[in-house]
PyMOL CGO cylinders between C-alpha atoms (Angstrom):
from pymol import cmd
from pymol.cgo import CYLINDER

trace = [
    CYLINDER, 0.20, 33.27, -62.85, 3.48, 34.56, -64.26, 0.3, 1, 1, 1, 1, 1, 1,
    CYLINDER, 3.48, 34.56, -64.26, 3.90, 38.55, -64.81, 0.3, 1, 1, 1, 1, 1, 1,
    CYLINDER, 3.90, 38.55, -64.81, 3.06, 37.86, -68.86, 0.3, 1, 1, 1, 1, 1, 1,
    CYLINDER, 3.06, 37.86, -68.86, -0.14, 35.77, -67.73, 0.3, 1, 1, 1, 1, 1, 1,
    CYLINDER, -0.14, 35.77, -67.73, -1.18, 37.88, -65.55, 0.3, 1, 1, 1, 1, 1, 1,
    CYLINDER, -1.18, 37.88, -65.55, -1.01, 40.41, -67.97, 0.3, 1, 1, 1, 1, 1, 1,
    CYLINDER, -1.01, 40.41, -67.97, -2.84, 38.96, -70.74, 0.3, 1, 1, 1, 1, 1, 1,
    CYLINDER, -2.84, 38.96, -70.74, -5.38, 37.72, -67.87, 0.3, 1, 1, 1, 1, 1, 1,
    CYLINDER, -5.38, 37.72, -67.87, -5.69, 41.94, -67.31, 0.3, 1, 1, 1, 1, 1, 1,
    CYLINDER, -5.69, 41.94, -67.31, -6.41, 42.63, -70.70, 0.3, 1, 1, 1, 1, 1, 1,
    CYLINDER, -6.41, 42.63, -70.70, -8.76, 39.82, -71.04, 0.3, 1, 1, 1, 1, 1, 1,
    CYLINDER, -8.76, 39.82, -71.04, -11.08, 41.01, -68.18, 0.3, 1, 1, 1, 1, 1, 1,
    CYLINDER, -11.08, 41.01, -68.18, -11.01, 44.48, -69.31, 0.3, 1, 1, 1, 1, 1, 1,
    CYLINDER, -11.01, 44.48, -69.31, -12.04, 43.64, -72.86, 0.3, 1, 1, 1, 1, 1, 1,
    CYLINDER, -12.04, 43.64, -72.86, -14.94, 41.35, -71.11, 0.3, 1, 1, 1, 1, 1, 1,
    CYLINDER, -14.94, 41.35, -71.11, -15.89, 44.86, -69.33, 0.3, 1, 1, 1, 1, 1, 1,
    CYLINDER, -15.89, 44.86, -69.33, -15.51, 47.26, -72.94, 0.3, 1, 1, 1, 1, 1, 1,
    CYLINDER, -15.51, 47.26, -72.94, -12.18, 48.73, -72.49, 0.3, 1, 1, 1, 1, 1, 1,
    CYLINDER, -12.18, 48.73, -72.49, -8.97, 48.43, -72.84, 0.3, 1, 1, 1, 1, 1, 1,
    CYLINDER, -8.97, 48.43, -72.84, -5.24, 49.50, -71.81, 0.3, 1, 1, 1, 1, 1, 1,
    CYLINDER, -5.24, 49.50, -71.81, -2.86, 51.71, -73.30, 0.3, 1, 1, 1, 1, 1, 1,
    CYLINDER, -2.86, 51.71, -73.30, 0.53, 50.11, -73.49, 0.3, 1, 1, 1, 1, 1, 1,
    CYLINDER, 0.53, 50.11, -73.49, 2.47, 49.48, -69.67, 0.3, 1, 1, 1, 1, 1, 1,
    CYLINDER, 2.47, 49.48, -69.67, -0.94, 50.92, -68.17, 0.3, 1, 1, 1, 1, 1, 1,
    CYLINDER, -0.94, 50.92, -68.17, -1.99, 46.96, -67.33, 0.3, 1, 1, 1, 1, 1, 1,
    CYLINDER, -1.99, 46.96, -67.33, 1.61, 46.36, -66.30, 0.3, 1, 1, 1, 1, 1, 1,
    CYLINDER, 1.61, 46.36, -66.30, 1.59, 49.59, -63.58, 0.3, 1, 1, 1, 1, 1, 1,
    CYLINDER, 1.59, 49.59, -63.58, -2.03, 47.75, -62.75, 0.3, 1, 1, 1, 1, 1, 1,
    CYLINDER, -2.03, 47.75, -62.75, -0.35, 45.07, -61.40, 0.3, 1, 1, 1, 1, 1, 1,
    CYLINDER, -0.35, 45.07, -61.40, 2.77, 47.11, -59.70, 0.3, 1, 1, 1, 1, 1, 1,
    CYLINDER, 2.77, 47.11, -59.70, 0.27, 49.00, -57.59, 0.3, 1, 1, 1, 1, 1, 1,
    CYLINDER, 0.27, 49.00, -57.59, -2.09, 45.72, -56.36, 0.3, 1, 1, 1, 1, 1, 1,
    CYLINDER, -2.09, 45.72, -56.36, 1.12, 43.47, -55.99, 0.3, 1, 1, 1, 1, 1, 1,
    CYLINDER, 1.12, 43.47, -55.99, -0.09, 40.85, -57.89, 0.3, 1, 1, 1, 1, 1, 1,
    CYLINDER, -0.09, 40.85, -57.89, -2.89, 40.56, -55.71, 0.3, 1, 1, 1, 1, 1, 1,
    CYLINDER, -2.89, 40.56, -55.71, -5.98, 39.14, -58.20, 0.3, 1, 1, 1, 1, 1, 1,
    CYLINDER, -5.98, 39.14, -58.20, -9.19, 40.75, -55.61, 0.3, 1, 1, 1, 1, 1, 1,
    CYLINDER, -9.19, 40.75, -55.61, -7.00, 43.87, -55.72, 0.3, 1, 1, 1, 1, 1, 1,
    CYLINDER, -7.00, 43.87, -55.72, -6.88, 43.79, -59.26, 0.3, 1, 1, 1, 1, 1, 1,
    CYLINDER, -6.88, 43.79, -59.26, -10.70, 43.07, -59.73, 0.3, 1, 1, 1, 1, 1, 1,
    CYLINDER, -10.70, 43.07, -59.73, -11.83, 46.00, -57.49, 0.3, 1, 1, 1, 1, 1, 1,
    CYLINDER, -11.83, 46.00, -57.49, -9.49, 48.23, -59.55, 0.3, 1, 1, 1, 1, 1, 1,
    CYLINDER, -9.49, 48.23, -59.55, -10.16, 47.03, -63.05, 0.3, 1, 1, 1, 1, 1, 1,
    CYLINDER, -10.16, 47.03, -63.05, -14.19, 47.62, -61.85, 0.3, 1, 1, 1, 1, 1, 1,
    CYLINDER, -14.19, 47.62, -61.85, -13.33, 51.04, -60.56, 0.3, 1, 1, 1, 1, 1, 1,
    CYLINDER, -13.33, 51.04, -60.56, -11.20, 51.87, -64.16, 0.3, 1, 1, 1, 1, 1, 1,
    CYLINDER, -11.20, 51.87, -64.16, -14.14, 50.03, -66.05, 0.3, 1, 1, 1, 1, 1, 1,
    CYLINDER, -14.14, 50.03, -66.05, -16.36, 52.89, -64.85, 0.3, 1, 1, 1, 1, 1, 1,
    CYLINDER, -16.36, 52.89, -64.85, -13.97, 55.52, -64.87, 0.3, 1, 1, 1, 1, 1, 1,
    CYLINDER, -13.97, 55.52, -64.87, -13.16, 55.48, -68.90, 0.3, 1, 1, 1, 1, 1, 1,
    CYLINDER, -13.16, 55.48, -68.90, -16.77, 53.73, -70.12, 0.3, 1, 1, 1, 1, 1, 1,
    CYLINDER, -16.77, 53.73, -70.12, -17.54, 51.14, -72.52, 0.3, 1, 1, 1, 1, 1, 1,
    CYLINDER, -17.54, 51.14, -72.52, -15.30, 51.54, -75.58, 0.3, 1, 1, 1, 1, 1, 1,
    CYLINDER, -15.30, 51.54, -75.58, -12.38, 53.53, -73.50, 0.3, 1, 1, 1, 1, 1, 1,
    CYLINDER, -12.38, 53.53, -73.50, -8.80, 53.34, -72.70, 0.3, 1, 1, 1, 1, 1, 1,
    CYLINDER, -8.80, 53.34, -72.70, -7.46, 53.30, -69.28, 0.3, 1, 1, 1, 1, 1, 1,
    CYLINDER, -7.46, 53.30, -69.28, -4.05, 55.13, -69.24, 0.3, 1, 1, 1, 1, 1, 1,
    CYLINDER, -4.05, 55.13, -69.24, -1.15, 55.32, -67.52, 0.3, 1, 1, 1, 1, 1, 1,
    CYLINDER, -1.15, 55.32, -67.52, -2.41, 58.41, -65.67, 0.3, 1, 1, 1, 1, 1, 1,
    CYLINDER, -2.41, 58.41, -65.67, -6.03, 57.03, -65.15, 0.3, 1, 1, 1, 1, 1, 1,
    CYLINDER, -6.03, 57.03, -65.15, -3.92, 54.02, -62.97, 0.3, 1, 1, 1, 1, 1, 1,
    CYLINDER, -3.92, 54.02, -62.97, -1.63, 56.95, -61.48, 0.3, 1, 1, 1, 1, 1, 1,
    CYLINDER, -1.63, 56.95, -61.48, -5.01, 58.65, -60.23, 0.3, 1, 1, 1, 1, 1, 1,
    CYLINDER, -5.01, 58.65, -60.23, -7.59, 55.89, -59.50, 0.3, 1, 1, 1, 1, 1, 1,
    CYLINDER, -7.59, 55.89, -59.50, -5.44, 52.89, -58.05, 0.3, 1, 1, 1, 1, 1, 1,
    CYLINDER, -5.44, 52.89, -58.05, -4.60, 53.17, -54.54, 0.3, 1, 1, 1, 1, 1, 1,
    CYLINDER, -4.60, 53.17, -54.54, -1.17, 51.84, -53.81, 0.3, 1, 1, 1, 1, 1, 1,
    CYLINDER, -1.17, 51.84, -53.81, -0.10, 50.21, -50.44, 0.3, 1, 1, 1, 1, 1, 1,
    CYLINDER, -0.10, 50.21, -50.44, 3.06, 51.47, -48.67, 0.3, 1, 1, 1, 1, 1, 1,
    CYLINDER, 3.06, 51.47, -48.67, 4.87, 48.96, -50.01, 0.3, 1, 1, 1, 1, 1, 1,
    CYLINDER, 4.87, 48.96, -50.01, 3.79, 49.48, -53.58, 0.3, 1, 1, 1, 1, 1, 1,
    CYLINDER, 3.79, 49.48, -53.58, 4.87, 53.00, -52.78, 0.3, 1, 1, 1, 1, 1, 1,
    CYLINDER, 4.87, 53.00, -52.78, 8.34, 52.30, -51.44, 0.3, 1, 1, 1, 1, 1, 1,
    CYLINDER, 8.34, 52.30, -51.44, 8.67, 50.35, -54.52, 0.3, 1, 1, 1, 1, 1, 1,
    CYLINDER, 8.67, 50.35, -54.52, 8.12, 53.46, -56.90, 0.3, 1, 1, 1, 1, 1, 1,
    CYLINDER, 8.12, 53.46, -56.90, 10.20, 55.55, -54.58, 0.3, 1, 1, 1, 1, 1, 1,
    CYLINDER, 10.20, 55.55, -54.58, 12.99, 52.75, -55.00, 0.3, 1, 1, 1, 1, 1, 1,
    CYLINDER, 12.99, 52.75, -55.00, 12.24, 52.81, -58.92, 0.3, 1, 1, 1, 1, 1, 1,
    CYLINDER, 12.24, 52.81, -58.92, 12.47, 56.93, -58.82, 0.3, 1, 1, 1, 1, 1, 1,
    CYLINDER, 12.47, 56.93, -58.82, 15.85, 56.69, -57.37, 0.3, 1, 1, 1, 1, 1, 1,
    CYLINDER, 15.85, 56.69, -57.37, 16.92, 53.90, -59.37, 0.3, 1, 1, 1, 1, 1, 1,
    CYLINDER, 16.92, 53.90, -59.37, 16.17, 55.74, -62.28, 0.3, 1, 1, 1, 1, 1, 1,
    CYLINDER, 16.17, 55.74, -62.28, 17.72, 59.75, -61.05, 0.3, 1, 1, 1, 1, 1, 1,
    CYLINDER, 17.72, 59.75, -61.05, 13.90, 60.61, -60.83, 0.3, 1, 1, 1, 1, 1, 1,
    CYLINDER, 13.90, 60.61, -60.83, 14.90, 62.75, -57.36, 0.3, 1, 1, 1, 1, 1, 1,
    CYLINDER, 14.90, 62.75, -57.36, 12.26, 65.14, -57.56, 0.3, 1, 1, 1, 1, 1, 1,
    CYLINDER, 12.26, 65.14, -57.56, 9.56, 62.33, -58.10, 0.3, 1, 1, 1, 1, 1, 1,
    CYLINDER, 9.56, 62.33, -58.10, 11.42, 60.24, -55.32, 0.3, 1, 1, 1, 1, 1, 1,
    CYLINDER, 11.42, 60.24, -55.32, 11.37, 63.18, -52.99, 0.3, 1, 1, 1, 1, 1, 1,
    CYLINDER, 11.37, 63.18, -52.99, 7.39, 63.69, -53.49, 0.3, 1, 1, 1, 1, 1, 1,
    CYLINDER, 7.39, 63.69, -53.49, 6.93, 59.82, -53.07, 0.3, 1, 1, 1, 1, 1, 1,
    CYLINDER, 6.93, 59.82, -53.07, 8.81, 60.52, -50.08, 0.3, 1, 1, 1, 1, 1, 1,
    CYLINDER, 8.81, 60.52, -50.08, 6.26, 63.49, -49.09, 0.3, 1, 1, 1, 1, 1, 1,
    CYLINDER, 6.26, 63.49, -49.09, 3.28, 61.39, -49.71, 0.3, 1, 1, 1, 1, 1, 1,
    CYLINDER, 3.28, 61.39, -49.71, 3.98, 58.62, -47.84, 0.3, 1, 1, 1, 1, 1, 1,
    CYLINDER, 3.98, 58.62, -47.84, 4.62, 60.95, -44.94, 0.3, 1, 1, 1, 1, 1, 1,
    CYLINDER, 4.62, 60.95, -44.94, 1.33, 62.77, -45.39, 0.3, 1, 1, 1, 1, 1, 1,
    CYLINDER, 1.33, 62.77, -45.39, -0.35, 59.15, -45.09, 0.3, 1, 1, 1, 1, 1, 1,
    CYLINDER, -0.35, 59.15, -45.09, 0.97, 59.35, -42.22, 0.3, 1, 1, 1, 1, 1, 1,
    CYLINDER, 0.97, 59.35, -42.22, 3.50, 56.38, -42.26, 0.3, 1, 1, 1, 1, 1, 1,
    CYLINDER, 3.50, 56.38, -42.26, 5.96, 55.94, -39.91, 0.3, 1, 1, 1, 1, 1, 1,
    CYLINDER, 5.96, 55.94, -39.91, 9.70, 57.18, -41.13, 0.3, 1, 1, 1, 1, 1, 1,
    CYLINDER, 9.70, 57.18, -41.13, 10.97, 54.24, -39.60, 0.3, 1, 1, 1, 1, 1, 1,
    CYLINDER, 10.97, 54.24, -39.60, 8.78, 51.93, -41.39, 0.3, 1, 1, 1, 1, 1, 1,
    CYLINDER, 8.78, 51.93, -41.39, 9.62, 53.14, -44.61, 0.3, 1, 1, 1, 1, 1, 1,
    CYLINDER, 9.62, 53.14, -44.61, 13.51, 52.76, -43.74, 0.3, 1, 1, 1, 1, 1, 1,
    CYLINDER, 13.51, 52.76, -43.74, 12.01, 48.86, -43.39, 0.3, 1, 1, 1, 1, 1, 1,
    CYLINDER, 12.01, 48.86, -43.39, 10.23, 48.49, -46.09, 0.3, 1, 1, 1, 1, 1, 1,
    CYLINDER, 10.23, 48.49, -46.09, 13.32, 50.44, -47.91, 0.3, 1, 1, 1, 1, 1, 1,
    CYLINDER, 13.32, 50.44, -47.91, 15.32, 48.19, -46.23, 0.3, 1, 1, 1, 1, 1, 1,
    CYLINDER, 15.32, 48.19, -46.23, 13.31, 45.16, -47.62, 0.3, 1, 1, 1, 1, 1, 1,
    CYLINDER, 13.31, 45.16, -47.62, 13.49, 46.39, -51.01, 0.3, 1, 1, 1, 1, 1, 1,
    CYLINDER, 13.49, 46.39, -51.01, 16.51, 47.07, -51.83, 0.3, 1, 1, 1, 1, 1, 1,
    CYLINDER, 16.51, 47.07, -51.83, 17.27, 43.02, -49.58, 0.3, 1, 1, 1, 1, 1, 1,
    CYLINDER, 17.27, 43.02, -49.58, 14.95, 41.92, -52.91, 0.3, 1, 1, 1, 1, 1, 1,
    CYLINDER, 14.95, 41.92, -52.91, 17.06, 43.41, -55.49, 0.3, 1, 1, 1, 1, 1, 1,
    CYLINDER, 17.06, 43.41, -55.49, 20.40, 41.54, -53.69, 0.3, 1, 1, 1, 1, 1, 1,
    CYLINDER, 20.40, 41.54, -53.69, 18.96, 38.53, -53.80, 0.3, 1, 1, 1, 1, 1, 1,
    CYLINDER, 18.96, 38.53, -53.80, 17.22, 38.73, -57.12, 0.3, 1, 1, 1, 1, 1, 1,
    CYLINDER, 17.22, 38.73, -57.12, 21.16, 40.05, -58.63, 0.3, 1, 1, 1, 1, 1, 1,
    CYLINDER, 21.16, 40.05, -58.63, 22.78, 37.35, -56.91, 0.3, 1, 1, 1, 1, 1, 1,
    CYLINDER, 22.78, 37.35, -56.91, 20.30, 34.55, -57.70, 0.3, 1, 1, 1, 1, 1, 1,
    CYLINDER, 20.30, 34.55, -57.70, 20.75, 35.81, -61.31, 0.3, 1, 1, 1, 1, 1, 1,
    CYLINDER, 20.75, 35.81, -61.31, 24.39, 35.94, -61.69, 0.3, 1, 1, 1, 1, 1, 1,
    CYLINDER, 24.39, 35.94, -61.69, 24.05, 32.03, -60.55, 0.3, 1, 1, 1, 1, 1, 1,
    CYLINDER, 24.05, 32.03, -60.55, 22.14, 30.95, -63.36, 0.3, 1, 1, 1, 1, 1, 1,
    CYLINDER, 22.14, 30.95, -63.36, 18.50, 31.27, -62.21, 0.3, 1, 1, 1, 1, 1, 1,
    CYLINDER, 18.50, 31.27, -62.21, 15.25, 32.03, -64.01, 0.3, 1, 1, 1, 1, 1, 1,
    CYLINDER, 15.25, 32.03, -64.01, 12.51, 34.74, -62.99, 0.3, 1, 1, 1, 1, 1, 1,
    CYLINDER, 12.51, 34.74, -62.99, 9.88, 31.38, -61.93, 0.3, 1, 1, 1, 1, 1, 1,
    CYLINDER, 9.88, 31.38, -61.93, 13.09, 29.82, -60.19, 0.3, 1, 1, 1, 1, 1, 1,
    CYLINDER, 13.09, 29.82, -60.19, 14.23, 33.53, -58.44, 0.3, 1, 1, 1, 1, 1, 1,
    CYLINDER, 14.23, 33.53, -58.44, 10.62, 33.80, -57.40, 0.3, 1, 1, 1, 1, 1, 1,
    CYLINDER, 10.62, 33.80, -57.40, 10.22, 30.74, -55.84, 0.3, 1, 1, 1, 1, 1, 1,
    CYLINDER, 10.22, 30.74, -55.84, 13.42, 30.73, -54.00, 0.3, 1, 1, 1, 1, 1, 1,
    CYLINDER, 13.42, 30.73, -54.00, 12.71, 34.28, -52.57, 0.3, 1, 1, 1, 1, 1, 1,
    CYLINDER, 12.71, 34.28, -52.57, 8.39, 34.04, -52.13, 0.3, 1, 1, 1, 1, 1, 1,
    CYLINDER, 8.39, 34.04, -52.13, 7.71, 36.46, -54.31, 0.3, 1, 1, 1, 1, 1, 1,
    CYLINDER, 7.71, 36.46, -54.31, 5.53, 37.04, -57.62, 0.3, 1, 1, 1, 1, 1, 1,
    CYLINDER, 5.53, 37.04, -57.62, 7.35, 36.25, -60.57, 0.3, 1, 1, 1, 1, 1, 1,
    CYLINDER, 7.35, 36.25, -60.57, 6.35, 39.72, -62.33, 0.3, 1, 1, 1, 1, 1, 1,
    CYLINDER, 6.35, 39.72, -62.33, 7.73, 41.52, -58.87, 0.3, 1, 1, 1, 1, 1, 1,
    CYLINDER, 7.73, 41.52, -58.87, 11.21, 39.84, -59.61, 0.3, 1, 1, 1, 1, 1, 1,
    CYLINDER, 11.21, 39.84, -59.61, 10.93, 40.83, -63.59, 0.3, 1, 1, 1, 1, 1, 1,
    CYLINDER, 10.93, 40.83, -63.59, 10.74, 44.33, -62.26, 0.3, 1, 1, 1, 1, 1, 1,
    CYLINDER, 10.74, 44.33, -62.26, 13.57, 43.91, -59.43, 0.3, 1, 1, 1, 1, 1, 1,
    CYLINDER, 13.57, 43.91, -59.43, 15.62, 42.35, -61.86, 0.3, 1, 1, 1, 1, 1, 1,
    CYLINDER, 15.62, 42.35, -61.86, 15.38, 45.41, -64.62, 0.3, 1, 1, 1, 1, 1, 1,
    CYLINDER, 15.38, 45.41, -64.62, 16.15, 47.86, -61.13, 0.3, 1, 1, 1, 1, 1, 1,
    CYLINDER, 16.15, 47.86, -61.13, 19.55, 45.76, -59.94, 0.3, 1, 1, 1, 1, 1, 1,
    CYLINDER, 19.55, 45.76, -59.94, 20.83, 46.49, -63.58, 0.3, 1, 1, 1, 1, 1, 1,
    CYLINDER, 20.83, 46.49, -63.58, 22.07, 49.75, -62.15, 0.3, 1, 1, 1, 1, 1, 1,
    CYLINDER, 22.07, 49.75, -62.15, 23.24, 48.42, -58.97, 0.3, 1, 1, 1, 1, 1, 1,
    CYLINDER, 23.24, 48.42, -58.97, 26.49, 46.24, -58.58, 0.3, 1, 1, 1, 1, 1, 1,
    CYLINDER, 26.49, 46.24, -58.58, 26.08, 43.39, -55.58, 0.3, 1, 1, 1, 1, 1, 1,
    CYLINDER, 26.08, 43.39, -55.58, 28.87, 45.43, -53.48, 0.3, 1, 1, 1, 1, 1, 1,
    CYLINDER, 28.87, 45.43, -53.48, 26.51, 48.75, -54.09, 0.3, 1, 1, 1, 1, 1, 1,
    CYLINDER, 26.51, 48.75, -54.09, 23.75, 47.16, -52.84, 0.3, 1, 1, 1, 1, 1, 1,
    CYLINDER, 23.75, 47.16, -52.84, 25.75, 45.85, -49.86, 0.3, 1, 1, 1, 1, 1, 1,
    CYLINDER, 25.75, 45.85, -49.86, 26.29, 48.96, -48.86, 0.3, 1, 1, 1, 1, 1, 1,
    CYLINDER, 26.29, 48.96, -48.86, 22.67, 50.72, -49.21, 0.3, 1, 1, 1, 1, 1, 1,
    CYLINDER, 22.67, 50.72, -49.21, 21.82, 48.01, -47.06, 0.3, 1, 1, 1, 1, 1, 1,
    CYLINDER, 21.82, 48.01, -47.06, 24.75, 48.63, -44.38, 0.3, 1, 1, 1, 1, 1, 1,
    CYLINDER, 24.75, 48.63, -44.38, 23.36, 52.67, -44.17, 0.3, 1, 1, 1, 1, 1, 1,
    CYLINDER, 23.36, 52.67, -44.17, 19.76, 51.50, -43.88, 0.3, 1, 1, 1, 1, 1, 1,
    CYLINDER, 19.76, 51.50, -43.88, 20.91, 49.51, -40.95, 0.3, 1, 1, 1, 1, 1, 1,
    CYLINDER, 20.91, 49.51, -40.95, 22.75, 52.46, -39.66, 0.3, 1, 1, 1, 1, 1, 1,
    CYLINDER, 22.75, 52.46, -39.66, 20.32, 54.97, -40.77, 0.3, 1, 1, 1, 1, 1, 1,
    CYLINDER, 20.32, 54.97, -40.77, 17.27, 52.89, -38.52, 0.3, 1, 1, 1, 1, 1, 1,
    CYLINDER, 17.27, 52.89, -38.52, 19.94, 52.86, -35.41, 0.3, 1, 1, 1, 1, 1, 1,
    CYLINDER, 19.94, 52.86, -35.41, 20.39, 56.55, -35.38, 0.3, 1, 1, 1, 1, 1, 1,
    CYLINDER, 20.39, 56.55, -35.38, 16.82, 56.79, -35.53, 0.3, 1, 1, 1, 1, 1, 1,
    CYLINDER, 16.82, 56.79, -35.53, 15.66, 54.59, -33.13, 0.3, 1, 1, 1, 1, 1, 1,
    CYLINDER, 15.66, 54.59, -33.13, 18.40, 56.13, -30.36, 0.3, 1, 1, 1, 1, 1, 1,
    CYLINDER, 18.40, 56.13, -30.36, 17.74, 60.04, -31.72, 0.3, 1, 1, 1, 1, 1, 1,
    CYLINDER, 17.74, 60.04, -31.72, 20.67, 60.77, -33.05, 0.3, 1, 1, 1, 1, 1, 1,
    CYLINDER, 20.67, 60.77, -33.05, 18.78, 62.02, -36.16, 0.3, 1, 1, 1, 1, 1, 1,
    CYLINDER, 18.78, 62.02, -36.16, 15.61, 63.50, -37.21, 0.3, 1, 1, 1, 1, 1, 1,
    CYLINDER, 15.61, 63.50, -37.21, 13.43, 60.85, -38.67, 0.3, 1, 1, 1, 1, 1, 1,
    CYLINDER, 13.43, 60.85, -38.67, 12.63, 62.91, -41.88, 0.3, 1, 1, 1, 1, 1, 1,
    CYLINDER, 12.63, 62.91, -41.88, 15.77, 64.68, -42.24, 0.3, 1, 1, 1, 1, 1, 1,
    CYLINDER, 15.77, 64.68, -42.24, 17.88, 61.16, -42.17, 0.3, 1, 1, 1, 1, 1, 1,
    CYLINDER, 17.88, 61.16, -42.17, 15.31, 59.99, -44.90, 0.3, 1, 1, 1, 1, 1, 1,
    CYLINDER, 15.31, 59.99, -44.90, 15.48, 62.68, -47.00, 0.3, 1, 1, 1, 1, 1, 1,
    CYLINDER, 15.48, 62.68, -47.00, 19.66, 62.84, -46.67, 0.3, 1, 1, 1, 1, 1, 1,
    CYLINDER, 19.66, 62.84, -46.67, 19.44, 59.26, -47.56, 0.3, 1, 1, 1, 1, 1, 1,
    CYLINDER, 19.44, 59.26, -47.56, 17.55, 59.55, -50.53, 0.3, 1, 1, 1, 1, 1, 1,
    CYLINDER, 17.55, 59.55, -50.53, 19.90, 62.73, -51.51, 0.3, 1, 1, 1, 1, 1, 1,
    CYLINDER, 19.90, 62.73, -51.51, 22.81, 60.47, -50.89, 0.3, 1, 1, 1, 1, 1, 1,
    CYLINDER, 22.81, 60.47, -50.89, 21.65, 57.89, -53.22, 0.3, 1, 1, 1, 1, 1, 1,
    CYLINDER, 21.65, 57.89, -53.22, 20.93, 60.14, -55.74, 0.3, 1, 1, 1, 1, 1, 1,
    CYLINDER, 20.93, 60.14, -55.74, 24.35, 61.67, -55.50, 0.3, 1, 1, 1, 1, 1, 1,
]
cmd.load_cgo(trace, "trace")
């Protein structure tokens, strides 16, 4: 399903279950699962009997009852710093830490991310559509609706570079040269800067 199918598909099984969202609350639904339909359905049963028949699931009901993935975090830390959220970035940062994930995996998956958005900016400059981006790249068509709104603040040579200090960044890491959180959290200030 496409992002606005999916959506509508969201609504539809939450009005078969008595509730219903509050606008961009189904939207974050599918940011947290990924896309992922049996995510979806295990989270729109656990919102179903979190607000009751007649209710509406917020934005701050799917803050608070859907559990997000590392990924699905790294993606809100990369949307924090995208948009100069640095204090929400930072405890993003903090959180994934206290789940105990390794620093150097998140310099991966940051890695990845930000490898999405240069693809997604340079497959749109060429012409192609959000279906055509998505199949060229593997990924779910309402992922690269999001990228695409987060590469609006990024030019292709910016992202070039991110890239080039997350390479750097996971070398001095790997050999010692820096502490794992420290070179994080001076990356993320760096961005921000």
């Amino acid at each position: 399903m496409t992002g606005d199918d999916l959506t509508k598909w969201l609504q539809d099984q939450a009005a078969r279950r008595r509730f219903s969202f509050e606008p961009g609350a189904a939207e974050q639904l599918v940011l947290y699962t990924g896309g992922q339909l049996q995510a979806i359905q295990s989270e729109l049963e656990k919102l179903s009997l979190f607000v009751g028949e007649g209710g509406r699931a917020a934005l701050a009901h799917v803050d608070e009852l859907v559990a997000r993935s590392a990924e699905q975090n790294v993606f809100l830390l990369i949307e924090d710093i995208v948009q100069m959220r640095l204090d929400k970035a930072l405890a993003t940062l903090d959180e994934l830490l206290k789940q105990k994930e390794e620093p150097i995996k998140i310099v991966a998956l940051l890695a990845r991310q930000f490898r999405i958005l240069l693809q997604v900016k340079e497959l749109a400059q060429q012409g192609y559509s959000h279906q055509q981006i998505a199949s060229q790249i593997g990924l779910h068509p309402y992922a690269v609706k999001l990228a695409d709104g987060q590469t609006r603040k990024y030019d292709t040579a910016k992202l070039s570079r991110i890239l080039s200090q997350l390479a750097d960044l996971d070398y001095k890491m790997k050999s010692g040269g820096v502490d794992k959180v420290l070179g994080l959290e001076l990356f993320l200030l760096g961005l921000a800067a």
